[in-house]
ZAPARO-769331 format. One line per 5 residues: number of its first residue (from 1); for each residue x, y negated, z negated of N, C-alpha, C. Coordinates in Angstrom, 3 decimals, padded with zeros to 6 digits, always signed. Each point is the difference from the previous one (the first is absolute). Last residue first. Layout:
N
NUM) X Y Z X Y Z X Y Z  ...
END
This chain:
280
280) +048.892 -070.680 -024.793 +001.145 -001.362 -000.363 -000.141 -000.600 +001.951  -002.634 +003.888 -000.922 -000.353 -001.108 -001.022 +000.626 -001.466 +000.083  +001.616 +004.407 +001.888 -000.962 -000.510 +000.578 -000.730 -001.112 -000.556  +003.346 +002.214 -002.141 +000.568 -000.574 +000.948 -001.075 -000.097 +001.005  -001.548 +001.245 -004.132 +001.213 -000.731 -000.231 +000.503 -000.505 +001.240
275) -002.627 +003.758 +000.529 -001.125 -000.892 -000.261 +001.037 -001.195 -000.557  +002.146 +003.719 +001.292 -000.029 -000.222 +001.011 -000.925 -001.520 -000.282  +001.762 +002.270 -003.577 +001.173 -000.494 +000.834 -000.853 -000.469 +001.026  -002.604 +002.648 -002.601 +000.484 -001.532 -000.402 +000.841 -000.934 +000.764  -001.333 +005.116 +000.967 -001.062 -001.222 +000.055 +000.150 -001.290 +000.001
270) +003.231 +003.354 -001.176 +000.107 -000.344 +001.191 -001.248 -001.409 +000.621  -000.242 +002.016 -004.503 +001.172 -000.447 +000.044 +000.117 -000.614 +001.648  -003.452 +002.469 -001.197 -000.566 -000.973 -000.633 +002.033 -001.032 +000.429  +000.134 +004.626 +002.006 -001.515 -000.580 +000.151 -000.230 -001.591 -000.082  +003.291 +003.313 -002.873 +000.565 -001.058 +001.223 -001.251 -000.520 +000.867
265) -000.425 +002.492 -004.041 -000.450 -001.350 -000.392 +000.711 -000.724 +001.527  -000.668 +004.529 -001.980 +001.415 -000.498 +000.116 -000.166 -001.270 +000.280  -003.330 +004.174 -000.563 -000.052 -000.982 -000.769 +001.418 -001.243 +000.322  -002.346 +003.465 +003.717 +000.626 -000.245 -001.434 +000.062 -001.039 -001.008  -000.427 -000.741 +005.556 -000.152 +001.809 -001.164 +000.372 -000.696 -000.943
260) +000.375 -002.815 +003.797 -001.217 +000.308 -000.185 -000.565 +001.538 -000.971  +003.783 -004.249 +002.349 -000.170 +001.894 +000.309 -001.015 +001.236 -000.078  -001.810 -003.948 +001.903 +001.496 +000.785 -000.472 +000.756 -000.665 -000.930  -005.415 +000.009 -000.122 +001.262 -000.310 +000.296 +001.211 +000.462 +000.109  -004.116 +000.511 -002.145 -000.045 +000.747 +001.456 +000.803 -000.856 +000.632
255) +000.024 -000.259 -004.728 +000.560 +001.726 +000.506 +000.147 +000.189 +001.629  -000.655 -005.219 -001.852 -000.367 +001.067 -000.358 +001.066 +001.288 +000.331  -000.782 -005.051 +001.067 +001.734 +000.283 -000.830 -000.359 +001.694 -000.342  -002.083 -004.168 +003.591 -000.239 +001.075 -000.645 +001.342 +000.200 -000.667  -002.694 -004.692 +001.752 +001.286 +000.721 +000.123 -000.821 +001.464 -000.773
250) -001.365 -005.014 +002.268 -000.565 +000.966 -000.682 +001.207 +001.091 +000.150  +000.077 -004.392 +001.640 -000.066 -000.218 -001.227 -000.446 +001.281 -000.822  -001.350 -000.338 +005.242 +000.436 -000.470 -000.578 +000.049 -000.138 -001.391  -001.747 +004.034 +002.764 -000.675 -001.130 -000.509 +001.109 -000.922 -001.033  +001.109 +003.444 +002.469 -000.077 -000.269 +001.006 -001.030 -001.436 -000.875
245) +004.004 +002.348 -002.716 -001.253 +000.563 +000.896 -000.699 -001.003 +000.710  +005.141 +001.800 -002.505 -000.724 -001.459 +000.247 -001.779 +001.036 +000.467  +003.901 +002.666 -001.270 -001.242 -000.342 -001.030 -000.234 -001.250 +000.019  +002.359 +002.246 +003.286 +000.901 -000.933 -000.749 -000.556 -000.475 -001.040  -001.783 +003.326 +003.665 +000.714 +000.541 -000.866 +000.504 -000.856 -000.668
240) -002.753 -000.205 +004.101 -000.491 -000.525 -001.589 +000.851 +001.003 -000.975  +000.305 +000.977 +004.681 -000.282 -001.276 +000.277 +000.012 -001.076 -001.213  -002.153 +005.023 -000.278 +000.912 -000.585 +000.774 -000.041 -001.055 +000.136  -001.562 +001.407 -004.459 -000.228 +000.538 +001.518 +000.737 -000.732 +001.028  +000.466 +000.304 -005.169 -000.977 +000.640 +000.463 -000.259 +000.490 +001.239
235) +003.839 +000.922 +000.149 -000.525 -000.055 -001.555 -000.222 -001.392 +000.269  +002.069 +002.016 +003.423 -001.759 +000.008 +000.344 -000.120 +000.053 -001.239  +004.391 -000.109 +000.341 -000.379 -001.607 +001.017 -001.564 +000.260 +000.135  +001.809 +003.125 -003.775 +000.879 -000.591 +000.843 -000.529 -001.486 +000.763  -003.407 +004.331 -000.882 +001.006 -000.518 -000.499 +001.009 -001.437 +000.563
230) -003.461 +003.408 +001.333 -000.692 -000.914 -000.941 +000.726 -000.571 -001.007  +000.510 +003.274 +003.656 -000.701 -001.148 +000.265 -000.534 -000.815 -000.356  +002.527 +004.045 -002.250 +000.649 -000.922 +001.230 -000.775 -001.296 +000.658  -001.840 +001.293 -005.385 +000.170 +000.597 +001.861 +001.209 -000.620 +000.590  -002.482 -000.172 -004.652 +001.446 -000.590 +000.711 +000.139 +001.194 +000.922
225) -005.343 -002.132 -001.547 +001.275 +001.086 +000.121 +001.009 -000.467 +000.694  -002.968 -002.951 -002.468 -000.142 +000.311 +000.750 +001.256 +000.965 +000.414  -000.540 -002.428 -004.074 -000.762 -000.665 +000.958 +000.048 -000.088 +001.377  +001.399 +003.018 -004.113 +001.036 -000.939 +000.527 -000.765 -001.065 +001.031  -002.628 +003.219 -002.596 +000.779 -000.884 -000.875 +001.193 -000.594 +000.796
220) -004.867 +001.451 +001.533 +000.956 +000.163 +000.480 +001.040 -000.895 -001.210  -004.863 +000.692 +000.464 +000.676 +000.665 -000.814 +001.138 +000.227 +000.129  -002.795 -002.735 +003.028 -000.123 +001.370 -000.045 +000.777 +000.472 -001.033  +000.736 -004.634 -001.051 -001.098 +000.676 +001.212 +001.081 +000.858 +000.826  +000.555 -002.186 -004.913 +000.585 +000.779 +000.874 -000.887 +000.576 +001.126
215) -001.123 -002.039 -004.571 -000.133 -000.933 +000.990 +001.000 +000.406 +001.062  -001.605 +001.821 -004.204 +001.430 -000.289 +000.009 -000.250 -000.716 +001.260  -003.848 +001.963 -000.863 +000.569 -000.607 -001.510 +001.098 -000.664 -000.020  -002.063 +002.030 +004.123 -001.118 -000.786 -000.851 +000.605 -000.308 -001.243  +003.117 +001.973 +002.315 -000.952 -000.029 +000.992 -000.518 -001.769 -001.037
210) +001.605 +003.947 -001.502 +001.679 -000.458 -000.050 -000.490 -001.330 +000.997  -003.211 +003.296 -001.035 +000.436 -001.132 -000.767 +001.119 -000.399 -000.147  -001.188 +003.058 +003.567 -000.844 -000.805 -000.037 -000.066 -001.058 -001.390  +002.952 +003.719 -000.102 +000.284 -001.334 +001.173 -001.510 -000.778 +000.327  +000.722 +002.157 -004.835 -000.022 +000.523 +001.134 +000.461 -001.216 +001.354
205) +000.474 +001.291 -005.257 -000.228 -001.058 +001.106 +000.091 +000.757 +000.861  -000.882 +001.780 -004.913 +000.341 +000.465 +001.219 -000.873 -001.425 +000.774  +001.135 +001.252 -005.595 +000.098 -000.644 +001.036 +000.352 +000.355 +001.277  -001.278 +002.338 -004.788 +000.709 +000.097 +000.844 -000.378 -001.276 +000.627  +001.018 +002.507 -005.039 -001.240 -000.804 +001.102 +000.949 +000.320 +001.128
200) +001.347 +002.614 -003.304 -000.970 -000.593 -000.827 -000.527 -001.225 +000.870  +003.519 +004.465 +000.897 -001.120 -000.728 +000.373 -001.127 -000.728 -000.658  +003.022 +003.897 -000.724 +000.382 -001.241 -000.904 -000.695 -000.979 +000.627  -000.345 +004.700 +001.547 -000.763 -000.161 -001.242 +000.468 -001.801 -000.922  +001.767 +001.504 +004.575 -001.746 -000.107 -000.146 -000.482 -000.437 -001.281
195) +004.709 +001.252 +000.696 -000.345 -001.530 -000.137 -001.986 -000.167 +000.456  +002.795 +004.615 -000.258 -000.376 -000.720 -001.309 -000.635 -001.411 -000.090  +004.229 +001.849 +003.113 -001.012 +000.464 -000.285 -000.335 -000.524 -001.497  +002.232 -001.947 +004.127 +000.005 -000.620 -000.984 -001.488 +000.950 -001.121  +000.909 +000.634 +005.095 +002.101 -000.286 -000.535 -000.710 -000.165 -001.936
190) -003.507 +001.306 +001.568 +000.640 +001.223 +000.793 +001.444 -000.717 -000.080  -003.390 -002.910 -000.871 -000.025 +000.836 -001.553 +000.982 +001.572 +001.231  -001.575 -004.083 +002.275 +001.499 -000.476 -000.939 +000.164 +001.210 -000.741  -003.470 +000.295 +003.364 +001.169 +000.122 +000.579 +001.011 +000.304 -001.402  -004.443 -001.074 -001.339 +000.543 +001.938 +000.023 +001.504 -000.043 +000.840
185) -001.675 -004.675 -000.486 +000.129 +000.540 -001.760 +000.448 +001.843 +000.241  -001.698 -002.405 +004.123 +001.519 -000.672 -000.735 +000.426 +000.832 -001.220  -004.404 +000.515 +001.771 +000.912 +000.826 +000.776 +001.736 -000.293 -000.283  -004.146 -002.088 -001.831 +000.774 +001.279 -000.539 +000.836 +000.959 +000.592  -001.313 -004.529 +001.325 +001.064 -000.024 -001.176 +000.060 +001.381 -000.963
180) -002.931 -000.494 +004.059 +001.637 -000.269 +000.448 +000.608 -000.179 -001.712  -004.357 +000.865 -000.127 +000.730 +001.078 +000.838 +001.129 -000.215 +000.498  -002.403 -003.477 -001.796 +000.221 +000.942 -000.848 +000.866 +001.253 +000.155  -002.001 -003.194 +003.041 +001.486 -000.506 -000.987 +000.216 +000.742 -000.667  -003.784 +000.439 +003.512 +001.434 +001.248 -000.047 +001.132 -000.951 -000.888
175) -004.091 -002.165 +000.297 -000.618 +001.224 +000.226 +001.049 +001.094 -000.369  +000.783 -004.359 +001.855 -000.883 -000.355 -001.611 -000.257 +001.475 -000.578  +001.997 -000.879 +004.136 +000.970 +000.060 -000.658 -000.958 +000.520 -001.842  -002.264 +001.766 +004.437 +001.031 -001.423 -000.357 +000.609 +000.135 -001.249  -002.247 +004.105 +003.931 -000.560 -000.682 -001.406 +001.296 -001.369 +000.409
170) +001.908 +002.764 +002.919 -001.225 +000.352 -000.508 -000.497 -000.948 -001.162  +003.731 -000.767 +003.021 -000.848 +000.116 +000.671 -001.483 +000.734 -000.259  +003.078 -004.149 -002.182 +000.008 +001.220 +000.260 -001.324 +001.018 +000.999  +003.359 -005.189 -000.627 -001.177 +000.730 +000.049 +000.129 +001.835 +000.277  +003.986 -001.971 -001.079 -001.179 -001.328 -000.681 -001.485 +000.330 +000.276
165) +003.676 +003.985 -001.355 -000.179 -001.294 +001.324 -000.693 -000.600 -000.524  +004.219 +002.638 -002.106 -001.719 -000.287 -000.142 -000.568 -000.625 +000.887  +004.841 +003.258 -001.368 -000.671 -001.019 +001.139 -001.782 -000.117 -000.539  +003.766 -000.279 -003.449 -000.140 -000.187 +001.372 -000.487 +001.093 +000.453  +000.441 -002.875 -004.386 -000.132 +000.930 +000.560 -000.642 +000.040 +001.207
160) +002.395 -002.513 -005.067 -000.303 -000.193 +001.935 -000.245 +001.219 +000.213  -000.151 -000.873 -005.248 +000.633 +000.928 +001.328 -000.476 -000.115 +001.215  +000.662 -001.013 -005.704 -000.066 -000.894 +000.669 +000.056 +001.005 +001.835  -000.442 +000.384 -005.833 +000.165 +000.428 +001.316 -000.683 -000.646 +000.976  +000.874 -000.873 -005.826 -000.626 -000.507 +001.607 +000.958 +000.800 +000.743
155) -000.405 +001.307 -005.416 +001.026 -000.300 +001.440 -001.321 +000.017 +001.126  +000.675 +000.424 -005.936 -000.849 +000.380 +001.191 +001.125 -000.603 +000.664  +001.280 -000.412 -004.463 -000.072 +001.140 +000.557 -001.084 +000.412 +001.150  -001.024 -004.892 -001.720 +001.381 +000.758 -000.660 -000.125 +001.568 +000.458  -002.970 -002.747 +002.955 +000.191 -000.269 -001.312 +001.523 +000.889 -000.453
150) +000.200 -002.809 +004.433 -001.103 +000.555 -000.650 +000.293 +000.398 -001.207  +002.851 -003.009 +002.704 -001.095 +000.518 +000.969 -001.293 +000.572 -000.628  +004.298 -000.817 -002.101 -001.002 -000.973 -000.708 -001.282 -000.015 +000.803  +004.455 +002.401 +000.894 -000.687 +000.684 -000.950 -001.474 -000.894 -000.239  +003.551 -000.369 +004.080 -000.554 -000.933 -001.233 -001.489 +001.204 -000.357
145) +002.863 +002.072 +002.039 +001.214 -000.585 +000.137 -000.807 -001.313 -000.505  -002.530 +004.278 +000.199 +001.500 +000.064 -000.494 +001.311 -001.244 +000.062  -004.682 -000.337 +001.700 +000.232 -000.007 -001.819 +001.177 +000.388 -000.297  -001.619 +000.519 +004.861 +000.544 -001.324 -000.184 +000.469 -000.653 -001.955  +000.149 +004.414 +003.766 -000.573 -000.478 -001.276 +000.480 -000.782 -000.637
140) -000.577 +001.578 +005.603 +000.350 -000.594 -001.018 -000.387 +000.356 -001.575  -000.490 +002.426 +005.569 -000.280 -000.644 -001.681 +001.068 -000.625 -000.387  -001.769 +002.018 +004.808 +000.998 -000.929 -000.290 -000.438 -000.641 -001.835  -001.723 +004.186 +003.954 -000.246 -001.075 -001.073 +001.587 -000.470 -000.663  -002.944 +003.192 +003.968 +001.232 -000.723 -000.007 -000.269 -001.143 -001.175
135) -003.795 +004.187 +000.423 +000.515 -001.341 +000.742 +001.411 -000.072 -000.356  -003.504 +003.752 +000.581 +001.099 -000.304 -000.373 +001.069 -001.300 +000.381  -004.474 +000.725 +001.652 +000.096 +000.668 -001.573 +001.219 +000.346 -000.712  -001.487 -004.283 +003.408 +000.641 +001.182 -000.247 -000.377 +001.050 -001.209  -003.674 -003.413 +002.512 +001.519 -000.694 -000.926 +000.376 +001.466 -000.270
130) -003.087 -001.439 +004.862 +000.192 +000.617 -001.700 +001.426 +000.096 -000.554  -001.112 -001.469 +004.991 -000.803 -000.668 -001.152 -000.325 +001.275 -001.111  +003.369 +000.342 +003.684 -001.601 +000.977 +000.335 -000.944 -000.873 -001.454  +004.616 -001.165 -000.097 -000.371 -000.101 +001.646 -001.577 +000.668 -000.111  +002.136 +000.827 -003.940 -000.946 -001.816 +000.328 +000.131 +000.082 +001.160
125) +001.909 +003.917 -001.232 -001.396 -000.285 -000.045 -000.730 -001.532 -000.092  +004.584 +001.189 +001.145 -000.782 +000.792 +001.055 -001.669 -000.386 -000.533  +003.890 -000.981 -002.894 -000.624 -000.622 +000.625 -000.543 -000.145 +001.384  +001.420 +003.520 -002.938 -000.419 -001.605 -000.887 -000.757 -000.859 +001.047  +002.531 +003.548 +001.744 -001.012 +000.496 -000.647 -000.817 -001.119 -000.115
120) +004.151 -000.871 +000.296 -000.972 +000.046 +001.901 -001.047 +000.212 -000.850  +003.224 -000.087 -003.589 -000.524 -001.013 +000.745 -000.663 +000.026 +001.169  +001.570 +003.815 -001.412 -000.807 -000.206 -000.677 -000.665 -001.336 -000.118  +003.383 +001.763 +002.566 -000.863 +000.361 +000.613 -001.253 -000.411 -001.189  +004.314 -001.086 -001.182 -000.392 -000.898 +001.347 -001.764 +000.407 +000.341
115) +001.737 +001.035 -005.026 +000.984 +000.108 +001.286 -000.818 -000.752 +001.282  -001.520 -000.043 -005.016 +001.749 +000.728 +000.141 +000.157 +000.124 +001.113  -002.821 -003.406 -002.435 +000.157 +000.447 +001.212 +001.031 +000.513 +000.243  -001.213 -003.106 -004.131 -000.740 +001.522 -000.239 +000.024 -000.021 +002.035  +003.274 -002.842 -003.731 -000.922 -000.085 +001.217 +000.038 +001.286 +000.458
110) +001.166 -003.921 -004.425 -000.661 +000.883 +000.709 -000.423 +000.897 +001.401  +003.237 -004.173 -002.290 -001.010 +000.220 +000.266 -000.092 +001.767 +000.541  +001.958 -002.355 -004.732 +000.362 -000.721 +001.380 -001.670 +000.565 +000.987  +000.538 +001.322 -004.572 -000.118 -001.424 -000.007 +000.231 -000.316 +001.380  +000.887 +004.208 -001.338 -001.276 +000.068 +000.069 -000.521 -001.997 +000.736
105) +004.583 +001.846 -001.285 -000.539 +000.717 +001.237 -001.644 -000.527 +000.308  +001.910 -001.146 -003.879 +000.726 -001.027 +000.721 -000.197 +000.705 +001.403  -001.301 +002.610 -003.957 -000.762 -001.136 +000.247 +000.277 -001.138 +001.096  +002.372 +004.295 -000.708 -001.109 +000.150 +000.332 -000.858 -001.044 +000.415  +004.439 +000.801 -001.480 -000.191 -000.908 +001.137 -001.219 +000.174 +000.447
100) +002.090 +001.729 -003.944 -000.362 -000.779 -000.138 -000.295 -001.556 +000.959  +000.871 +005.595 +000.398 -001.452 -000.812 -000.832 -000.105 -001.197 -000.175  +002.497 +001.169 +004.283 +000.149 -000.012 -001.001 -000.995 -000.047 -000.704  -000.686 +001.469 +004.999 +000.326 -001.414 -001.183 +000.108 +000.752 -001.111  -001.421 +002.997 +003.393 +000.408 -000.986 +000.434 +000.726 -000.987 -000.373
95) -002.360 +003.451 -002.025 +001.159 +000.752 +000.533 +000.952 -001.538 +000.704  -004.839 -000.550 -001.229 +000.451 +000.532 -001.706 +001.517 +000.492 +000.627  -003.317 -002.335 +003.178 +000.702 -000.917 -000.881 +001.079 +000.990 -001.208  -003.408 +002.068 +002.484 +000.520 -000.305 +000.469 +001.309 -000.629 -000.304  -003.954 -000.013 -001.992 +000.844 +001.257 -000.541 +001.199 -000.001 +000.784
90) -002.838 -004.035 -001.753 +000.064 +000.736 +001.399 +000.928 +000.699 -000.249  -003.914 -002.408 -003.391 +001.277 +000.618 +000.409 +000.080 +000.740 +000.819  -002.854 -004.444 -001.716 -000.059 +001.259 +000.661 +001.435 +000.471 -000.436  -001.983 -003.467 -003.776 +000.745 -000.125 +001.442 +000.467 +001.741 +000.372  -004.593 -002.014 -002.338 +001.496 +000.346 -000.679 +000.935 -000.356 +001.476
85) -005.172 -000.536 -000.102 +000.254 -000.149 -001.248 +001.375 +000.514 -000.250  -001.419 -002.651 +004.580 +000.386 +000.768 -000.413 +000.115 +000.285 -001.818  -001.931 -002.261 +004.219 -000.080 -000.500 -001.105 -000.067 +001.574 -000.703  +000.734 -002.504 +005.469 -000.242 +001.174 -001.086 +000.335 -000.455 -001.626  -000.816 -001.472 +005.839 +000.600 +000.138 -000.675 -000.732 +000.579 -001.348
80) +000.663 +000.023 +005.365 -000.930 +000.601 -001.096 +000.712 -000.474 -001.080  -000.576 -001.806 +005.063 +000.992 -000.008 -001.037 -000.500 +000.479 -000.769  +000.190 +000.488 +005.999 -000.632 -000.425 -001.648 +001.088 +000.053 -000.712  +000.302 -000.796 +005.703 +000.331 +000.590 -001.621 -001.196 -000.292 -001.240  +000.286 -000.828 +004.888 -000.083 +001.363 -000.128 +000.691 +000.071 -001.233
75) -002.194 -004.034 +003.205 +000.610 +000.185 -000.868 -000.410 +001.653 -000.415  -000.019 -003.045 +004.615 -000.412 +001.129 -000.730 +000.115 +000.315 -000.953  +001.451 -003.871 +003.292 -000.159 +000.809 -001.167 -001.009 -000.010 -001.043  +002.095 -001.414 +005.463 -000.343 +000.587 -000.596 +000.226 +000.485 -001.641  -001.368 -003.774 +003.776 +001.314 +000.114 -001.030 -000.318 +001.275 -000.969
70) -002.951 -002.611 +003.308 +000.801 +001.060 +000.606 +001.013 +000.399 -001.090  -002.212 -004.360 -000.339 -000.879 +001.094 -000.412 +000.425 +001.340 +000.494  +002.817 -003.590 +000.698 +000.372 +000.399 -001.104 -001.262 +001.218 -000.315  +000.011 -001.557 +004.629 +001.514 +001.184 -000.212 +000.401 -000.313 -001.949  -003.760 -002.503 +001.978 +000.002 +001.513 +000.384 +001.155 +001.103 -000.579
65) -000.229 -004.769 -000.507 -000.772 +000.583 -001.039 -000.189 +001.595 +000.376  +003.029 -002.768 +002.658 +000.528 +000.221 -001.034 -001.376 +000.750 -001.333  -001.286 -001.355 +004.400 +001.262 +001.285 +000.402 -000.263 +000.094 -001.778  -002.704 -003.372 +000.662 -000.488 +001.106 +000.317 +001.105 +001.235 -000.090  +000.499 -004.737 -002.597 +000.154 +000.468 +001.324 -000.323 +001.563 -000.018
60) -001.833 -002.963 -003.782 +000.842 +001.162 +000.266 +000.005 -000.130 +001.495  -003.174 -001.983 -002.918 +001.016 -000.733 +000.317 +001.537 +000.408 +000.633  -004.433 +002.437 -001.547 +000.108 -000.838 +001.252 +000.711 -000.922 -000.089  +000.211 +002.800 -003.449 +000.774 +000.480 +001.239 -000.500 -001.442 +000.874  +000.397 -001.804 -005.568 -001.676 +000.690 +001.462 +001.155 +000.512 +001.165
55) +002.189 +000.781 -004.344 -000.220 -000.894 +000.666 -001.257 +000.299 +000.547  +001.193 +003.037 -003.343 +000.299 -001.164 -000.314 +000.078 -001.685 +000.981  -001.167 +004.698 +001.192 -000.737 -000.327 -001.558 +000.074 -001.606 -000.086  +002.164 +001.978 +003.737 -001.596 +000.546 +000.137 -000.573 -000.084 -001.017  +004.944 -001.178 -000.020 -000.507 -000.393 +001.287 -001.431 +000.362 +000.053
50) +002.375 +001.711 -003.337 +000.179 -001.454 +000.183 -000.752 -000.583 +000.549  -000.073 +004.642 -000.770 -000.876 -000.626 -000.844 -000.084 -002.011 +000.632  +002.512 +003.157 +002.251 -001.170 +000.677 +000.587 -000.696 -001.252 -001.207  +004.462 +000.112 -000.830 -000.319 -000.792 +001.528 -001.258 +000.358 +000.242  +001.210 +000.275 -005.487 +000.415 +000.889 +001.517 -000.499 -000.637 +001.500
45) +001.791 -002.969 -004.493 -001.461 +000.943 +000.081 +000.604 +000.551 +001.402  +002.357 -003.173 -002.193 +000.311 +001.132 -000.198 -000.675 +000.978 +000.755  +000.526 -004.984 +001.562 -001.037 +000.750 -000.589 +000.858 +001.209 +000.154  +000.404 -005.276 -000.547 +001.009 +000.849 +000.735 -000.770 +001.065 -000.675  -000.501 -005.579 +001.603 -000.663 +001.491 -000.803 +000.891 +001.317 +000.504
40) +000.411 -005.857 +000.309 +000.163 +001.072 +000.490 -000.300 +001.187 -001.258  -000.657 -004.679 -000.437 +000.638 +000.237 +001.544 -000.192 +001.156 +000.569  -004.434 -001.703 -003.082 +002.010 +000.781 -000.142 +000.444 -000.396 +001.340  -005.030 -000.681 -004.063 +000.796 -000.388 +001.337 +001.687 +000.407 +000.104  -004.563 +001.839 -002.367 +001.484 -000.633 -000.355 +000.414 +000.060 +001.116
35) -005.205 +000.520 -002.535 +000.872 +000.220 +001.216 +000.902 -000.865 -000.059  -004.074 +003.158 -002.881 +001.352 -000.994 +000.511 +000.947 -000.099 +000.940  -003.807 +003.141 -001.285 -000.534 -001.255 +000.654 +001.480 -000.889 +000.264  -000.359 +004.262 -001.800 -000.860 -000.597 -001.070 -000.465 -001.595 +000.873  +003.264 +003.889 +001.799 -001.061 +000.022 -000.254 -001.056 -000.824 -000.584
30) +003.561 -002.328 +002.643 -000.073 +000.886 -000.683 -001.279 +000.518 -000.356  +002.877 -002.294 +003.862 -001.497 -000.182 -000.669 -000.027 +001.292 -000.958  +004.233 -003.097 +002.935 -000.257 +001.329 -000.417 -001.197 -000.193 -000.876  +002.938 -002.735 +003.769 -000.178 +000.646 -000.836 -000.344 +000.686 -000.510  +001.044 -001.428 +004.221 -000.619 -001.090 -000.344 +000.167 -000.334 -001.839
25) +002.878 +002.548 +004.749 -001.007 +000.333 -001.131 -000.243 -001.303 -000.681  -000.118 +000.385 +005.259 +000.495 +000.355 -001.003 -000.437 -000.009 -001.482  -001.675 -001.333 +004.645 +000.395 +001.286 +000.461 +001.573 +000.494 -001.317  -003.605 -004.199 +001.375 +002.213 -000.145 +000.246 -000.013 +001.764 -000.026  -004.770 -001.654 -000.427 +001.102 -000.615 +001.001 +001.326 +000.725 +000.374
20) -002.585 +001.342 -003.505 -000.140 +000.123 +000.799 +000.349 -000.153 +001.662  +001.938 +001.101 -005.290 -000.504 -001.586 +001.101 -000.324 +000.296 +001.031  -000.208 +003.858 -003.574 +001.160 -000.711 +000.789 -000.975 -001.114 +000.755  -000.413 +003.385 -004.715 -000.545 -000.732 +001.105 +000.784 -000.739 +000.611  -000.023 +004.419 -002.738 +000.959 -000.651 +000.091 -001.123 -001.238 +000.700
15) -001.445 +003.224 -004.042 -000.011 -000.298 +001.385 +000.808 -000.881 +000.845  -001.062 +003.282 -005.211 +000.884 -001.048 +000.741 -000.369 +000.071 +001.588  -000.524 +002.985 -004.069 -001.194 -000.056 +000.826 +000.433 -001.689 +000.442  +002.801 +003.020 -003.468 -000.078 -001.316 +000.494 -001.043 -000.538 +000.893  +000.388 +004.863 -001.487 -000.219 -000.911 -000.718 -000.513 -001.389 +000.123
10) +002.376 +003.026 +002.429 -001.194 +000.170 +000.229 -000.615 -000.824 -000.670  +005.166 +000.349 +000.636 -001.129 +000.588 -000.856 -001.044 -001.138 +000.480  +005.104 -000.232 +001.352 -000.848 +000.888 +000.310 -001.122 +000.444 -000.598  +001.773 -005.316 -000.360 +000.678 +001.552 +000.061 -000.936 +001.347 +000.186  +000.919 -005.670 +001.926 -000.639 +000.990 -000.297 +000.405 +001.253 -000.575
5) +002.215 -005.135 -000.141 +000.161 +000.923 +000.295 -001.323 +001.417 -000.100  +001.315 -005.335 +001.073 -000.908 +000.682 -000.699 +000.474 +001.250 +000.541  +002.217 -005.142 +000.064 -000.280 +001.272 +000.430 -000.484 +000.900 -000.848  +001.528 -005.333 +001.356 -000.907 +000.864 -001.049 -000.338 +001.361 +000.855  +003.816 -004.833 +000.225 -000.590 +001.167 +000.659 -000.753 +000.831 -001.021
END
């Protein structure tokens, strides 16, 4: 048995082609022209990319292409990250922890949303297409725990931030990156005063390159929102929850699978079991 596994990046510019006839997978055409024959293909990639990139739809029963192009996501996060000349200090931190739990506070994670209403806030404004001015940010600093990230006495900042939409309703992304990663840098410097001035570059993804660089359509990092209706027996879509799919030999193991969050790998785990006992 030969199996090809797809993984989520854009990169791969991969096409599945199925036997026309039989209505399964055939193998797999890579960018550069090559082509590797398989039993079976099992694609990380998100159900919207699979099925409308990576195969021709018209091989798609009409329901099932409908109800995956129906799959809603929207992606509403960015990522700013940072190139810090020292490591910030949160004053906060100075009553809380020991001095010498400062650093072991700092190393875990970060998270700038002191109460509920400040999340609505957050994310009241991607409903109306614009990214928060006080966003919800989730940091890391990833040097404190491998120093070798960057140079000796600097520190990478690392910080999801929520809510951003994928399209906005003024100007685009190309236009307002800037403005979203300074809006990050004035959020952080009110827990983390001073950190303006340690700013020695910046990096800002936006969901449109979470998109075009990371191969996540609509900027959605779980491959499509965990909704009630978009969970459970409708992860991807009804009928198609066992990450078999309707084009023989072709499997999914991704996010838009159940369970379908996080990094926890049950997705790719459950995937297997089922492609193993369908196989045999």
């Amino acid at each position: 048995m030969r199996m090809i596994v797809i993984a989520a990046a854009a990169a791969l510019a991969v096409v599945i082609p199925a036997q026309a006839n039989a209505g399964r997978v055939a193998g797999v055409v890579l960018a550069d022209g090559e082509e590797i024959t398989t039993e079976a293909v099992v694609s990380g990639v998100d159900p919207k990319r699979t099925f409308f990139n990576l195969i021709d739809p018209s091989q798609l029963d009409p329901t099932f292409a409908l109800r995956i192009r129906n799959i809603r996501a929207a992606g509403t996060v960015a990522k700013v990250n940072l190139a810090l000349g020292a490591l910030p200090t949160f004053p906060a931190l100075t009553d809380a922890v020991a001095p010498d739990g400062f650093l072991r506070a700092l190393s875990g994670r970060i998270h700038i949303g002191p109460e509920i209403d400040y999340l609505e806030r957050a994310f009241d404004a991607s409903k109306y297409g614009e990214f928060s001015t006080a966003p919800y940010l989730d940091v890391t600093i990833p040097t404190l725990l491998d120093p070798s990230l960057g140079p000796e006495g600097k520190h990478v900042l690392s910080a999801y931030v929520q809510f951003a939409p994928y399209k906005l309703k003024n100007g685009d992304w190309s236009a307002n990156r800037r403005d979203l990663g300074e809006t990050v840098v004035e959020t952080l410097s009110i827990y983390a005063p001073g950190i303006t001035d340690l700013v020695e570059s910046m990096q800002v993804i936006t969901p449109q390159d979470l998109e075009s660089t990371y191969g996540f359509t609509g900027g959605h990092v779980f491959h499509g929102e965990l909704a009630l209706d978009q969970l459970f027996t409708m992860r991807p879509v009804l009928d198609w929850a066992r990450y078999q799919t309707p084009v023989r030999g072709l499997y999914l193991c991704g996010s838009g699978t159940h369970p379908g969050n996080g990094l926890t790998g049950a997705s790719g785990a459950n995937a297997a079991r089922e492609i193993i006992h369908s196989l045999r």
